[in-house]
N, C-alpha and C positions, 0 to 999 in steps of 0.2 A: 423396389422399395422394401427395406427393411424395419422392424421396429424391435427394440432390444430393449429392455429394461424395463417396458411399462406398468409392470403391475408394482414393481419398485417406488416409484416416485407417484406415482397416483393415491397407492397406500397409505405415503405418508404426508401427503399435504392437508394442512391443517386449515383451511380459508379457506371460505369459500369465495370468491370477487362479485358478489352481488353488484348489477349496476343499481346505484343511489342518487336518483336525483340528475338525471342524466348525467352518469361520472362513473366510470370506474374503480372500483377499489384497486390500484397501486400506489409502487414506489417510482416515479410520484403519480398523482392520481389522472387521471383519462377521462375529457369530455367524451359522450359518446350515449348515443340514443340507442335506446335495444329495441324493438320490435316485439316483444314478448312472443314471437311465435316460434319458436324454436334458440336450438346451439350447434353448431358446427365441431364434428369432435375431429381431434387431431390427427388420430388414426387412420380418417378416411382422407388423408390425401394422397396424392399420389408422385407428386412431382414438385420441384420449387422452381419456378420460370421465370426468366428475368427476359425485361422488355425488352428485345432486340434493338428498338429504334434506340434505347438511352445506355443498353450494356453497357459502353465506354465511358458514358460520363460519368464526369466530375462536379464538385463542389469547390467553382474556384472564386468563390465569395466569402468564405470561411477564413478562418485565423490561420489553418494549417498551408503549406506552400505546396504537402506532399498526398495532395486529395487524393480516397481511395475509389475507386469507379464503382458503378453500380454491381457491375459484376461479383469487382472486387469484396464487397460489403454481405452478396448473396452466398459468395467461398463461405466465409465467416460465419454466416450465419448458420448455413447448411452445417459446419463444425458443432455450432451451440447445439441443433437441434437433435446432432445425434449424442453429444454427450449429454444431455439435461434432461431431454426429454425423450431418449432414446427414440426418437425418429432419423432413417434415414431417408432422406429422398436424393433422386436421381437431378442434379442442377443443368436447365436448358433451355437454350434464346429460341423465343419466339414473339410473335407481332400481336395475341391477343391471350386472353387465359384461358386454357381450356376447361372441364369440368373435373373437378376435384384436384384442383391446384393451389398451390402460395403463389400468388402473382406481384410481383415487382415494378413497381414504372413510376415513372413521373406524370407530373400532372400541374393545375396551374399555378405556378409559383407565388401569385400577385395573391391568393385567396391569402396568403399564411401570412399574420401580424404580428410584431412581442408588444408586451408592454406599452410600449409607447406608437403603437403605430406605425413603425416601421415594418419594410417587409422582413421577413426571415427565410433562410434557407433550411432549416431546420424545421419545418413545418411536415405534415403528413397528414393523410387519410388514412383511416381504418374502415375496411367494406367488409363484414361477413353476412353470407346467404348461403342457401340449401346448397349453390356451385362451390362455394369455396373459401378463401381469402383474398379479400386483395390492400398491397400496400401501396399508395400510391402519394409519392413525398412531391415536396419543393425542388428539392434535388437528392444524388444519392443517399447525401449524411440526413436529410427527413427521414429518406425508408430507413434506415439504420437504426433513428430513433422507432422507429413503427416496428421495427424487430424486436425491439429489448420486451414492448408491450404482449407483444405474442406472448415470447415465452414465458411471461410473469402470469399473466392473462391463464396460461394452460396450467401453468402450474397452479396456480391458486384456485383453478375452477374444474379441479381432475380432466382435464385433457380436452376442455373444450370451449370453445368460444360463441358469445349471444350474438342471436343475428342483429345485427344493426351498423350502423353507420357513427362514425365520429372525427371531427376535425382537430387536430392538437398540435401547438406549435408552443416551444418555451417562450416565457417573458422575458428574458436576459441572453444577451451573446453570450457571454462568459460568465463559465457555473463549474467551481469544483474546489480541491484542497491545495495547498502548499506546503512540502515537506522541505524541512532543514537537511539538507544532506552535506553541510561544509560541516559543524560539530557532529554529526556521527555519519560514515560511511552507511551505506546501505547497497546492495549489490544490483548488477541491471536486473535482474531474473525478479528480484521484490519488488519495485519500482512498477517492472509490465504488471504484475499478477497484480497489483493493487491498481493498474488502468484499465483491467478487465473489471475489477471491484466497484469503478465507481462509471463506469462505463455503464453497467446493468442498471445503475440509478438515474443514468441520461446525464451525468455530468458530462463537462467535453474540455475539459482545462486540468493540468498537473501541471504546477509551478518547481523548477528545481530550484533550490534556492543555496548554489553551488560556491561561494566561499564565504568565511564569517571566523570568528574567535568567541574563545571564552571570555567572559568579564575582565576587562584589563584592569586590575583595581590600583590605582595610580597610587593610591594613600599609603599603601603596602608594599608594592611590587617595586624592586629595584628596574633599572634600564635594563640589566643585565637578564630579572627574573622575565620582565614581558617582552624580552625579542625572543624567549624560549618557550613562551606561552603555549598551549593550544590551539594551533590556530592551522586552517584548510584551505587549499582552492585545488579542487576535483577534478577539472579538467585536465589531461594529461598530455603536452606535446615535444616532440621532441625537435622545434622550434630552437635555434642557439638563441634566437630574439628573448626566448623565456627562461632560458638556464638558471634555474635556482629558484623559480618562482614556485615550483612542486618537486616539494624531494621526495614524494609517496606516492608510487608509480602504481604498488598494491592496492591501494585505496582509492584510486583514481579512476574514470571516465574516460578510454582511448576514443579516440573518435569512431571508431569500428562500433565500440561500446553504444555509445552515445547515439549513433546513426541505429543500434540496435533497438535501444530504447524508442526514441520517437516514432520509428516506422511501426515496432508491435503495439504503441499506443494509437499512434492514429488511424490502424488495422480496426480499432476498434470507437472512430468517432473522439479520441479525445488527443487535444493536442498537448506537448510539452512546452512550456514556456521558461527559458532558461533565466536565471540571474546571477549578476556577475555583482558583487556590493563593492562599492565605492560612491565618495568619499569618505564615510564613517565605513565601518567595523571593517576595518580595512589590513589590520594588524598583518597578517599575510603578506602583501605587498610591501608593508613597511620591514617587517622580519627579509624580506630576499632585498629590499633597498631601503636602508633608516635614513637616508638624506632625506626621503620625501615623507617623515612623519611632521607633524602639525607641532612643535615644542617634544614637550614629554608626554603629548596626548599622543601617544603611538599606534592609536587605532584609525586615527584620522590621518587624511592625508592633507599634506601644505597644498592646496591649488595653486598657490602663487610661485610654489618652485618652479623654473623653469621645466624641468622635467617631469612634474605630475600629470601633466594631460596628453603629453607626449607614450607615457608609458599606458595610462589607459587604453588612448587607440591604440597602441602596440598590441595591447592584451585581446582588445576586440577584435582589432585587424586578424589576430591569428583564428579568432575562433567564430567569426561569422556565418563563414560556410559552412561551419557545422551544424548551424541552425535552422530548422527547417520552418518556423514560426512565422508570423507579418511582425510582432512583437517582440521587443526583448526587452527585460528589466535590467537596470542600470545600479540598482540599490539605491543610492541616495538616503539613506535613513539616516538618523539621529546623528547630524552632521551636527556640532559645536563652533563652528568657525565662523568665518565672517558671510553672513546671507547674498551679498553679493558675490561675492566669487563664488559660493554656492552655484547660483543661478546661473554664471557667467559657465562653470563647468557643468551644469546639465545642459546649458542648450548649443555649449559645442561639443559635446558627446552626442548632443540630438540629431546636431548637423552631421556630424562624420558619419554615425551606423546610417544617415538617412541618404548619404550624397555614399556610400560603399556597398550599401546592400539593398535600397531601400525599404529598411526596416523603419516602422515605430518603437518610439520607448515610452518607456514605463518606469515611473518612480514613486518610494514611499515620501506618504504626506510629510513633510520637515518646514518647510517654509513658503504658509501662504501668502500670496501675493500681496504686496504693500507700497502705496503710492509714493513711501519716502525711499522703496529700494530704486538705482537708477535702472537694472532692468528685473525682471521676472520671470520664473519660467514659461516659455511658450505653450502656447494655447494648444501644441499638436503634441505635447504630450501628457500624457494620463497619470490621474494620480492612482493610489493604493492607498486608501485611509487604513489607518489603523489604531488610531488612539483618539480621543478627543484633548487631551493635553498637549497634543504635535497641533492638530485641528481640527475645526468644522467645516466637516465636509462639504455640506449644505450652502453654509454662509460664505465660506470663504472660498472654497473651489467650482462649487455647479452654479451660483450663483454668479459666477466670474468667466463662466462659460468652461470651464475646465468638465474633463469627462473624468469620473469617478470609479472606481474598483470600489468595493464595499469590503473591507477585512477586518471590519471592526472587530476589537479584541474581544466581544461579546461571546463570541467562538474559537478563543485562542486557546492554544492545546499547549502547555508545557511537558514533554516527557519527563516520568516518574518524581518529580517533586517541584514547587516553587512556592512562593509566598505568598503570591501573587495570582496567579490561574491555577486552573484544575488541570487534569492530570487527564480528564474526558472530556470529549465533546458538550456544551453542556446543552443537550438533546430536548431537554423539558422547555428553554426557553424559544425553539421554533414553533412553539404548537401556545406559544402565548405570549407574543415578542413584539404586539402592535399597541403603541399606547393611545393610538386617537380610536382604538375600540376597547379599551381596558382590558386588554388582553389577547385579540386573536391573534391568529397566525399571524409570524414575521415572516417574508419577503424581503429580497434583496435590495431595496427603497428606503430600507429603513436600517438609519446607522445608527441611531438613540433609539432603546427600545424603552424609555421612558420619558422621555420629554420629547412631542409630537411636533412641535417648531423646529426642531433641528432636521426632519426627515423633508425630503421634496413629495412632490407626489408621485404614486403609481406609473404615471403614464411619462414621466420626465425622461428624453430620452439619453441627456450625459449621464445617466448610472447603467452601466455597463454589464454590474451583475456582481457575482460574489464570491471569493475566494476564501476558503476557511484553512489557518496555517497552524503547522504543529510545528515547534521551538524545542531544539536541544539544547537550552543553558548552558546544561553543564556535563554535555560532553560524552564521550564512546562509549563509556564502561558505565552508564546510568542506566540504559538499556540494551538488550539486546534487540534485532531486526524486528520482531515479530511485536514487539508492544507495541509501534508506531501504529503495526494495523489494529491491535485490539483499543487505542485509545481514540479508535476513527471507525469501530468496525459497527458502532447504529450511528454514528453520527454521521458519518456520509451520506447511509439513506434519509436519515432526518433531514437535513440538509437539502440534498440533491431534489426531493418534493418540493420545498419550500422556493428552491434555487429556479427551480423548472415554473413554477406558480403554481405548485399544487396545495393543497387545503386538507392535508389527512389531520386527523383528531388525534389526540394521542393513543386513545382503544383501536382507531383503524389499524396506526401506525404497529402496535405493539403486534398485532396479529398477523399482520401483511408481513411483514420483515421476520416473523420465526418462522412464517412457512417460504418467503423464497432464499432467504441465505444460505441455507447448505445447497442450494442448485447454481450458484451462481458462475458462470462456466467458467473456462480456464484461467483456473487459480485453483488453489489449493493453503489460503495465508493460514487456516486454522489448523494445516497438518495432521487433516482427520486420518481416517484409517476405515475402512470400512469392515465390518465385525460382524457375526450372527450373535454374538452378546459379549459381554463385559471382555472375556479376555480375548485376547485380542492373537497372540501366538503363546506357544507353550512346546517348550523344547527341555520337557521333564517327565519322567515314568516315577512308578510308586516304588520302584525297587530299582536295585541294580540290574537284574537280569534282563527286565523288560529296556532299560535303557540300552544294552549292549545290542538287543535285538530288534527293538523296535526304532529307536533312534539315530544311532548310529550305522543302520545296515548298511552296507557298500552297493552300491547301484552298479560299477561300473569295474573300476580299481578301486584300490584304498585310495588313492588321490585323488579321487571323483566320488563322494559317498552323500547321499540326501542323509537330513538330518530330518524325521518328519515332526510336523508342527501337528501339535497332539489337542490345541482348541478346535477343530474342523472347519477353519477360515481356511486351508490350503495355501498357509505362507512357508514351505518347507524351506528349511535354511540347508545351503553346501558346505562342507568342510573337506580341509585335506589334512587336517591335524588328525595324529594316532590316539587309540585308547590308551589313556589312561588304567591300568590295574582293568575292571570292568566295569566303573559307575562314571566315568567322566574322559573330557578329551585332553591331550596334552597341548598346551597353547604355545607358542611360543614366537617369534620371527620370522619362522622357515612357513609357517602355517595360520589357515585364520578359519574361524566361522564367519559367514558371511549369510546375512539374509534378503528378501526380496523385499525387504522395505529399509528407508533411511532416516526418517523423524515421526515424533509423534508430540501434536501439541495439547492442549489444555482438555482432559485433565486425565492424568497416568499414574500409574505402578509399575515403572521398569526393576524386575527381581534378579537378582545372578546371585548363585553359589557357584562358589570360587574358592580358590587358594590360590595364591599370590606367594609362588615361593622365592623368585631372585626379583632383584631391579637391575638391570642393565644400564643406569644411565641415571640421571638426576631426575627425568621426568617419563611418565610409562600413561602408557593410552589405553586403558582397558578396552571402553566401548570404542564408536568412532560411528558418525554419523551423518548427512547432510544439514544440520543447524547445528551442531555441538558436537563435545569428544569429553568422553568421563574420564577425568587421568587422575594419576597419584604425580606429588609435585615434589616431596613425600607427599602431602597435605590430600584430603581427596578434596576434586576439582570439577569442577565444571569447566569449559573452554567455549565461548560462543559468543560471534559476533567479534572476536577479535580482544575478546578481554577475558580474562580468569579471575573466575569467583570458586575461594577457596574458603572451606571448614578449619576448623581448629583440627580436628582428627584426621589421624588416617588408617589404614590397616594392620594390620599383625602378619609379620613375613608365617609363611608354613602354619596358617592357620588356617581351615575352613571357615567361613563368614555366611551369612547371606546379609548380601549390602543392597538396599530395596533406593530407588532416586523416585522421588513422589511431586509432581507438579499436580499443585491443587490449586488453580484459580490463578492470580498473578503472584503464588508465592512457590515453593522448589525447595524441594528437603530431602536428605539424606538419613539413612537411619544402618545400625551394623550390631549383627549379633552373631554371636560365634556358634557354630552347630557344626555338625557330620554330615557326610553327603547320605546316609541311611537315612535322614530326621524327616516328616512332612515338611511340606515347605510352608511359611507362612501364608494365610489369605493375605489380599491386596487389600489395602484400607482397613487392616484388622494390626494392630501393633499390639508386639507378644510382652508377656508381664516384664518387665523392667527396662522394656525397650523406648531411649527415647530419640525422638527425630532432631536433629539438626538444621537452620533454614541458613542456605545459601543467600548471601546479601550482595546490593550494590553498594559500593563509600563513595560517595558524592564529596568532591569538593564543592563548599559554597564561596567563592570568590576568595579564596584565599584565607579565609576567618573562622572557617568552622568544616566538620564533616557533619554529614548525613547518611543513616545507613536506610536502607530503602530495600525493598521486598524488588526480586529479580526472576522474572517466569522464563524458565527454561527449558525448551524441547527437550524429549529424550531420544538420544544416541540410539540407534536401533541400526546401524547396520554391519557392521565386522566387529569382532573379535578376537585378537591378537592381530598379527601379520606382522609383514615388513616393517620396521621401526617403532613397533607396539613396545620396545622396549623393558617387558616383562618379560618371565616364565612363570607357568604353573599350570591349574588343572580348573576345567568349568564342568558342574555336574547338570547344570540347571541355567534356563534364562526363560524369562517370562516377560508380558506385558497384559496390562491390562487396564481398562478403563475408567476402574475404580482408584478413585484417590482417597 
């Protein structure tokens, strides 16, 4: 057994996890009795062992089809504990724990209850004594949740844990968020790293919510303008059944993709639930076939066309077996049509995925049951509230025997602008969102957090639990990848306590969440950097001289030379590009600087001196990076996420510059002044007399009637410089970063 890093992360945890009241301070919070005679520190273990007799199993009571084994779940873990907490132990099956172990097993599944009484698979023990730990679940996915506890637990209580005993199972089967992914692409690699995100908080649900369009504004839009509309279905096959249904094979989910996604999610306890929307926002389906639009509502589909319900199963039929879920969403949202055929079409879409795969479905609230419709939807499938203007939940669906999702918009996220919702989570109203107590914690039981008639009780067992969604209105170029997690990134954990039945106060919460989010393991959504202070690399000397020799020395050949990194982080950058004269390198195609990092997120000073002598081409790539690429268009540009956000200015050919890119918070600015490569270079965050910054914008179309320009947070570029189709020449004296903005 190894342990790496510890005086690192020990150093900087800021909570302490006092038990209160027999509970644990986490995210979310832990029944649990302490003993007051001591704590078990991390250090001294020695081994993580998983019970031989349960290794193999499964949790095949859960939503997921593709349960991880207990084994499986101890891999994982073992991963967290050496990245987080720099522990490594040694993982091995045995039949009891021995002394100074993590021990792994199951135990009686019948102890563990949610909410309402039912049992749960998701339940666990927490045992710690002078011997050790032990985890002992319902089944695998329990200990799993019993792992997330550890490591919050160690982190928050520098490396150790109180002896005592505690039983915890969530209130709800289904607890987590829904992202939009039909109006903005987002890639598989963001998707995992934001299921380890909400993993850490004990959610166990990612909803994709995989085709949809922008506002079809009929008042406006010719036929001609909304079959060219905006509009996605993600899924990518190469099915002659679907020829034309997705012409963005770039933007799309190959099944290889998709299989990638839900196995690294459910690697970590949470499953993906996929949705396919129809008959409303349908516009997609109607764009690759307009016979089967509803009149000139071209978002809705005719059910009555002979060929509407035939195409649906077509579309299902091809992508069932992709899904690894018991569940799948259907869409069914803000249908306009006639409520019977509504009905008539969810409950033989109900019957086909049920009698193909047998799966459940799932749709949003649109039309509650009503004794003058001749039928209704079936009672085996589940709603998604979401509005009180669609329905109430309470009265019209659980009251009617229907099982409930709770998505009340009380939580609805619109990215970077709307009229309508906020832009964040709104985090304040979990921690005071109960009205039959004038204010306490809201729980997933409650979809009016002001009028206490509309909510059932606690213990009702059709509320299923609760799904919080984030909505791209209005489309790709309003945000880039990485806002979706900052506009989720405390509301999750807010959330996921509440989601779980925990009770943190808002001071617990505020405290708990600034000391475990930068641990939270594989992810990296914030594009930190890790630093001994503000700057971050520095590939600049005070002179020419010291640059030729300290910077540029050749290690090897000239076509193999370290470039060294002069802040004392040891991020040396390689180049094969030649000297320039003696203060800088020659850039061009044939050659590139290249450094050991590729993004860097909130909040930066990316600096280069440069001259920019030729353009080879209409558009040139300074930087280049894993989130973004700095180019000239002429215009200078930002590129990320699949859209380009350009300034009014650009450079001056054969002039020295220093052009600084500044991400301050969710806003991104450019600033350029002309100097010599002999001049000091500017501080970061210090802007020299007559200099002023430029902010990169999103322009929002608003349904056709208006634009919106909107503040756009952009990673900086950090990893090459020139090369292959960089599309420029000239000469770099200087690049820096830093973590002052």
């Amino acid at each position: 057994m190894r342990y790496l890093h510890t005086c690192f992360w020990w150093s900087t945890a800021l909570y302490n996890a006092i038990p209160v009241s027999s509970r644990l301070v986490g995210i979310p919070t832990v029944p649990f009795t302490a003993s007051n005679d001591g704590a078990y520190s991390i250090t001294s273990l020695k081994a993580l062992v998983v019970d031989s007799t349960f290794a193999e199993s499964r949790d095949e009571t859960g939503e997921t089809l593709i349960p991880p084994s207990l084994r499986d779940f101890a891999m994982t873990f073992a991963d967290d504990l050496r990245s987080t907490l720099g522990v490594d132990l040694d993982i091995v099956n045995a039949g009891e724990a021995p002394p100074d172990s993590l021990f792994l097993t199951l135990g009686d599944a019948s102890k563990y209850t949610d909410a309402s009484g039912a049992q749960s698979s998701e339940g666990y023990t927490l045992s710690v004594n002078s011997s050790g730990i032990v985890i002992s679940g319902a089944s695998p996915l329990g200990v799993w949740w019993g792992t997330r506890t550890i490591l919050q637990q160690a982190i928050l209580s520098e490396g150790s844990l109180p002896y005592g005993v505690g039983d915890d199972t969530p209130g709800w089967k289904t607890r987590g968020m829904m992202l939009d992914v039909a109006r903005h692409y987002y890639p598989p690699e963001f998707i995992i790293e934001l299921c380890s995100y909400v993993s850490f908080f004990k959610q166990n649900t990612f909803q994709l919510h995989l085709s949809d369009n922008l506002y079809n504004n009929v008042d406006l839009y010719t036929r001609e303008q909304s079959l060219q509309l905006y509009a996605r279905f993600r899924l990518w096959s190469d099915s002659p059944d679907l020829a034309g249904l997705n012409k963005y094979k770039n933007e799309s989910y190959t099944k290889e993709q998709f299989e990638e996604i839900q196995t690294a999610c459910v690697s970590r306890g949470v499953t993906v639930i996929p949705e396919i929307e129809a008959p409303g926002h349908a516009l997609v389906i109607v764009q690759w076939k307009p016979e089967l639009a509803l009149g000139n509502q071209l978002t809705l589909l005719n059910i009555s066309h002979p060929d509407a319900i035939p195409t649906m199963k077509t579309i299902w039929g091809t992508f069932l077996d992709w899904f690894h879920s018991k569940t799948v969403h259907i869409g069914a949202d803000e249908y306009r049509g006639d409520p019977n055929e509504y009905n008539l079409f969810v409950n033989e879409m109900a019957d086909y995925i049920s009698q193909e795969s047998g799966k459940s479905i799932r749709i949003w609230g649109t039309f509650p049951p009503k004794p003058e419709y001749g039928s209704n939807v079936s009672l085996d499938v589940s709603i998604q509230h979401w509005t009180f203007f669609e329905d109430n939940p309470y009265r019209d669906y659980i009251l009617n025997n229907y099982s409930v999702l709770n998505s009340d918009d009380t939580y609805y996220v619109v990215n970077k602008w709307s009229r309508s919702y906020p832009q964040v989570v709104n985090v304040g109203r979990t921690f005071a969102g109960d009205p039959t107590t004038g204010g306490g914690v809201w729980q997933p039981h409650i979809f009016d957090t002001s009028v206490a008639a509309n909510n059932p009780e606690r213990s009702n067992a059709l509320v299923l639990g609760a799904v919080a969604p984030l909505w791209n209105d209005y489309g790709a170029n309003a945000s880039v990848f990485s806002e979706a997690y900052y506009a989720w990134k405390d509301g999750i954990p807010a959330l996921g306590d509440k989601q779980w039945g925990g009770d943190l106060s808002a001071a617990e919460f505020a405290g708990a969440f600034a000391a475990l989010q930068p641990f939270v393991p594989a992810q990296n959504l914030d594009r930190a950097i890790a630093s001994a202070g503000p700057t971050i690399f520095n590939y600049t000397a005070g002179s020419a001289a010291a640059v030729q020799r300290e910077h540029f020395a050749p290690v090897a050949t000239w076509r193999d030379a370290a470039v060294a990194d002069q802040s004392g982080n040891g991020y040396d950058a390689w180049t094969d590009c030649p000297l320039a004269g003696d203060s800088a390198l020659g850039i061009s195609p044939s050659c590139a600087l290249s450094t050991p990092l590729s993004s860097k997120g909130r909040d930066y000073t990316l600096s280069l001196r440069l001259r920019v002598d030729s353009l080879l081409g209409h558009d040139a790539t300074l930087v280049s990076g894993r989130d973004s690429a700095l180019l000239l268009t002429p215009n200078i540009t930002l590129f990320a996420s699949g859209s380009y956000y350009r300034l009014n200015s650009t450079l001056p050919l054969r002039t020295w510059v220093d052009l600084s890119i500044v991400g301050r918070g969710n806003q991104t600015f450019a600033s350029v002044r002309q100097t010599s490569p002999g001049e000091p270079l500017p501080a970061a965050g210090a802007a020299s007399a007559g200099e002023e910054e430029e902010e990169f914008l999103a322009v929002l179309g608003v349904n056709g009637v208006s634009l919106v320009w909107a503040p756009i947070a952009i990673e900086a570029p950090i990893n090459r410089v020139g090369g292959a189709d960089c599309g420029w020449t000239g000469q770099l004296a200087a690049m820096s970063l830093s973590s002052v903005a």
